[in-house]
C-alpha positions in Angstrom: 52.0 66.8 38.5 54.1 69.7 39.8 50.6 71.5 40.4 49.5 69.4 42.0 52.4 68.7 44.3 52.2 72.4 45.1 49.3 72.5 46.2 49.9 69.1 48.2 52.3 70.9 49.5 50.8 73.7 51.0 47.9 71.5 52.0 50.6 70.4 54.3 51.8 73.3 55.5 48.6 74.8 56.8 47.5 71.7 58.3 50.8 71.2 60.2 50.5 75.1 61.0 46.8 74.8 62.2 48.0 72.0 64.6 51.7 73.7 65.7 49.6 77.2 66.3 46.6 75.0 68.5 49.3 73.7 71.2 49.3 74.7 74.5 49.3 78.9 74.9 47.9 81.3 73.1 50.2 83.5 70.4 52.6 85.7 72.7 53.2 89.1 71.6 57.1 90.3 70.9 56.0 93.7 70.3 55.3 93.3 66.8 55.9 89.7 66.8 54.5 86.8 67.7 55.2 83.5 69.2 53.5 80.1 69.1 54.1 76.9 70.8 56.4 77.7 73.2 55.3 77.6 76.1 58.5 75.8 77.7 60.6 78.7 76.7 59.0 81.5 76.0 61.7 84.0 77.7 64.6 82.3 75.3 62.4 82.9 72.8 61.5 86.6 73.5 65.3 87.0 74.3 66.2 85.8 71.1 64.2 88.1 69.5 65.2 90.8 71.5 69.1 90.3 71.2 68.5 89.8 67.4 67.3 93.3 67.2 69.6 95.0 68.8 72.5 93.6 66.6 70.5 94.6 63.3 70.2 98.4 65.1 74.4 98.5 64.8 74.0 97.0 61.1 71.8 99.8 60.5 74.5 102.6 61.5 77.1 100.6 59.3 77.7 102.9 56.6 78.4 101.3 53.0 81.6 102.7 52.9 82.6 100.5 55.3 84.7 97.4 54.4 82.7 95.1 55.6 79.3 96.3 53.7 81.6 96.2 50.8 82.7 92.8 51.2 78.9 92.0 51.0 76.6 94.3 48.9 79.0 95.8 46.9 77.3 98.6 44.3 74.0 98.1 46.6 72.7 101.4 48.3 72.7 100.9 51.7 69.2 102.2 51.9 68.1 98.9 50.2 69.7 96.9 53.0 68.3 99.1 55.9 65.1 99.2 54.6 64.7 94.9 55.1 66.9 95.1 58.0 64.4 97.6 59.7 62.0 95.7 59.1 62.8 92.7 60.5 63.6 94.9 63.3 60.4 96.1 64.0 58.5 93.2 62.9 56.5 94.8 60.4 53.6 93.3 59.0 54.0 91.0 56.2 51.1 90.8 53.1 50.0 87.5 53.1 46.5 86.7 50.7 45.4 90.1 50.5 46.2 91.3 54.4 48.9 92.4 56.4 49.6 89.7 59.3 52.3 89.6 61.9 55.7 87.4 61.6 55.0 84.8 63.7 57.7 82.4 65.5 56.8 78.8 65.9 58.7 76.7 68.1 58.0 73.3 67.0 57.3 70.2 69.6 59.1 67.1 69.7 55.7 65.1 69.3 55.2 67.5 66.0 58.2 66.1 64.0 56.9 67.2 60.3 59.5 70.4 60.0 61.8 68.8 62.1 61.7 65.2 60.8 65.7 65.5 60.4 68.0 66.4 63.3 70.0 67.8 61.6 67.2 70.7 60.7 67.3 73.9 63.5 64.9 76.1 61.6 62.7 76.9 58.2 60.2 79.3 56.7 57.7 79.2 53.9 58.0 82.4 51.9 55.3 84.1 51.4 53.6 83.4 54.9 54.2 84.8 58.0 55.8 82.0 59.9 59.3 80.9 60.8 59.5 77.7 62.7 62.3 76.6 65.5 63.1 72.9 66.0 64.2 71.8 69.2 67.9 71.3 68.2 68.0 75.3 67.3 68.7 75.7 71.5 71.5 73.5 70.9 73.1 76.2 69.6 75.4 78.6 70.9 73.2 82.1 70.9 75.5 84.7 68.9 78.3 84.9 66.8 81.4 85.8 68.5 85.2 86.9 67.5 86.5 83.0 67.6 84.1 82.4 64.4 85.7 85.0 62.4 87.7 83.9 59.5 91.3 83.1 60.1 90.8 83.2 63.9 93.3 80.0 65.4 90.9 77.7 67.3 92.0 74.7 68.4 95.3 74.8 66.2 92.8 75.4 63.1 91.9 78.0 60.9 88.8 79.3 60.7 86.7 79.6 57.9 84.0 82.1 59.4 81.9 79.8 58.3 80.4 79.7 62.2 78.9 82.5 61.9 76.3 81.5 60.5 75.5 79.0 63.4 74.0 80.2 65.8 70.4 80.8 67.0 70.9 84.7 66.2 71.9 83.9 62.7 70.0 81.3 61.7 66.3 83.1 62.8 68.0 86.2 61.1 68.6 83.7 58.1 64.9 82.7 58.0 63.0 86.4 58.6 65.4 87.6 55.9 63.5 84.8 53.4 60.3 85.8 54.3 60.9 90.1 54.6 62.5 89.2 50.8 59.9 87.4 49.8 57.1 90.0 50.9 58.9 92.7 49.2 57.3 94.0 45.5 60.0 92.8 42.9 61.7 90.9 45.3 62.3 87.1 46.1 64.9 85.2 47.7 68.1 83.8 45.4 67.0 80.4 43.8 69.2 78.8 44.3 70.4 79.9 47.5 74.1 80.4 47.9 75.5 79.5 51.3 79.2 79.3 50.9 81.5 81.8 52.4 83.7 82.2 49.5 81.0 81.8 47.2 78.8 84.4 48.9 81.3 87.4 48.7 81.8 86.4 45.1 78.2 87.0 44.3 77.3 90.6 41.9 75.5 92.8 43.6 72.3 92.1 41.5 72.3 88.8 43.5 74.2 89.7 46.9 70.6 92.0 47.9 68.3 89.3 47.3 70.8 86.7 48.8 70.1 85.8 52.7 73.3 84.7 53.0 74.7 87.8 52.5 72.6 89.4 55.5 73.3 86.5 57.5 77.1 86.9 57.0 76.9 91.2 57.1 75.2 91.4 60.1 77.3 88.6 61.8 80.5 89.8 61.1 79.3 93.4 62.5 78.3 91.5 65.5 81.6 89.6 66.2 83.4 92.5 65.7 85.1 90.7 62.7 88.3 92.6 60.9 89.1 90.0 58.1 86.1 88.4 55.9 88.1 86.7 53.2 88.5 83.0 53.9 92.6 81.8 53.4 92.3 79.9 50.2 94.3 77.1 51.4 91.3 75.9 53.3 89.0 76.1 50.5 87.8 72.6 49.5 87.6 72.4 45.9 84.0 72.8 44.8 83.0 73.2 48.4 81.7 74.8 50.9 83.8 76.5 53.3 84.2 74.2 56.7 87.1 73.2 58.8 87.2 70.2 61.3 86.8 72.3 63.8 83.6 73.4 62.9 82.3 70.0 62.1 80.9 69.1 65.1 78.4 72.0 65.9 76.3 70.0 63.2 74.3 67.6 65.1 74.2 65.1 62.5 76.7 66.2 60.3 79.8 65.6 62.1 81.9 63.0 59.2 80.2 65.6 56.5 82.9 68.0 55.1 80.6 70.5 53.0 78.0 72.0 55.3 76.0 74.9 54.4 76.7 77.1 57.5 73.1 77.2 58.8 73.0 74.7 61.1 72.1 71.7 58.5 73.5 69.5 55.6 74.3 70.4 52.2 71.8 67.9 51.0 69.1 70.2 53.1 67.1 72.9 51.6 68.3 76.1 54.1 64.5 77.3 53.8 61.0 76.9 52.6 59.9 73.5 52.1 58.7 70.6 53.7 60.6 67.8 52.0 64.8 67.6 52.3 65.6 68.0 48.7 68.9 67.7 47.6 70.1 71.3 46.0 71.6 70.2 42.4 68.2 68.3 42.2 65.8 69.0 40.0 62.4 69.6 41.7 60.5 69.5 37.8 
């Protein structure tokens, strides 16, 4: 049964590929990058791209001394984190069945509502291919991280969390080309489960932290928002929660009465990448 849901599964995803990659313009070259289905917005896309780059090129000069690498990959060699960083920088080619192909960015249509079934859903990937697909709501975002996210910032009389961060249409594409540079990597794959939480992130060991995209997600955008504190105050920390604040709440299209959101622009109850079906996280998929 699970075989076969697998490969149901994946049945799905090339077909719904097939027809996201046949819409109206050919594949756009980022450089090394490639684009699909966007022919509405293709310069937000390339910009996207673009801007994403440049803030992993001053994550590269970070040097793990630095506080803030610590906070994140403690006992990691920076080396290790460069390396996938520069590759998502220059959008090397990822092995996929035997060949190297390039990452390709899909923006998915309205009228194609298979990856995007749930509003509440900005992006996903399936590791192990090339492709990263955008939903519409991913524009509804605000573009980067900035120093109003960063934890303990007053915003609106509230505290945050840093927890924003995460939200944004740099962080979450970062979020989704760091599952599938992970997942193309010999001896690597992405954290099973995935660990979103702030708090529960900077907790990880460092066996986990490197193969945690989270943790990039978080590194980079603290670098970005030119972030100085990265420990959230524990008296906002919900008991076996997630780290939100009200706040926060309503940059969640969907989500705006839920007090436990991931970070990345969806629901806890949301897988934050690779599948086709919303699965709940604490349930079993055997």
């Amino acid at each position: 049964m699970i075989l076969g849901k697998s490969i149901g599964v994946l049945a799905s995803l090339c077909l719904i590929t097939a027809a996201v990659l046949s819409l109206d313009e050919p594949a756009l070259a980022t450089e090394n990058y490639l684009t699909s289905g966007c022919g509405d917005k293709p310069d937000a896309v390339v910009q996207l791209v673009q801007q994403l780059r440049t803030g992993l090129q001053f994550a590269c000069e970070n040097h793990e001394d630095t506080i803030v690498y610590q906070k994140f990959f403690k006992g990691v060699g920076s080396a290790v984190v460069n390396e996938l960083l520069s590759q998502i920088i220059a959008g090397s080619p990822i092995p996929n069945n035997d060949r190297l192909v390039k990452p390709t960015i899909v923006c998915v249509k309205p009228n194609l509502p298979y990856l995007c079934r749930d509003p509440r859903v900005v992006a996903t990937s399936h590791p192990g291919t090339q492709y990263v697909y955008l939903c519409p709501n991913l524009m509804n975002l605000k573009m980067s991280p900035d120093g109003s996210n960063c934890v303990a910032t007053p915003h609106y009389d509230l505290v945050s969390t840093g927890q924003g961060l995460a939200r944004t249409q740099l962080t979450v594409l970062l979020h989704e080309l760091v599952n599938i540079y992970l997942a193309s990597r010999p001896g690597f794959s992405p954290l099973e489960p995935e660990v979103n939480g702030l708090s529960a992130v900077l907790a990880l060991p460092y066996t986990q932290s490197v193969i945690n995209p989270a943790n990039y997600v978080f590194y980079v955008a603290n670098i970005m928002a030119k972030c100085t504190n990265f420990d959230p105050p524990i008296s906002v920390r919900p008991p076996e929660r997630n780290l939100v604040t009200n706040e926060e709440l309503p940059a969640t299209p969907g989500c705006a009465n839920d007090t436990s959101l991931t970070g990345f622009g969806e629901c806890p109850n949301l897988k934050a990448s690779s599948t086709l079906t919303v699965v709940p996280k604490t349930t079993s998929t055997s």
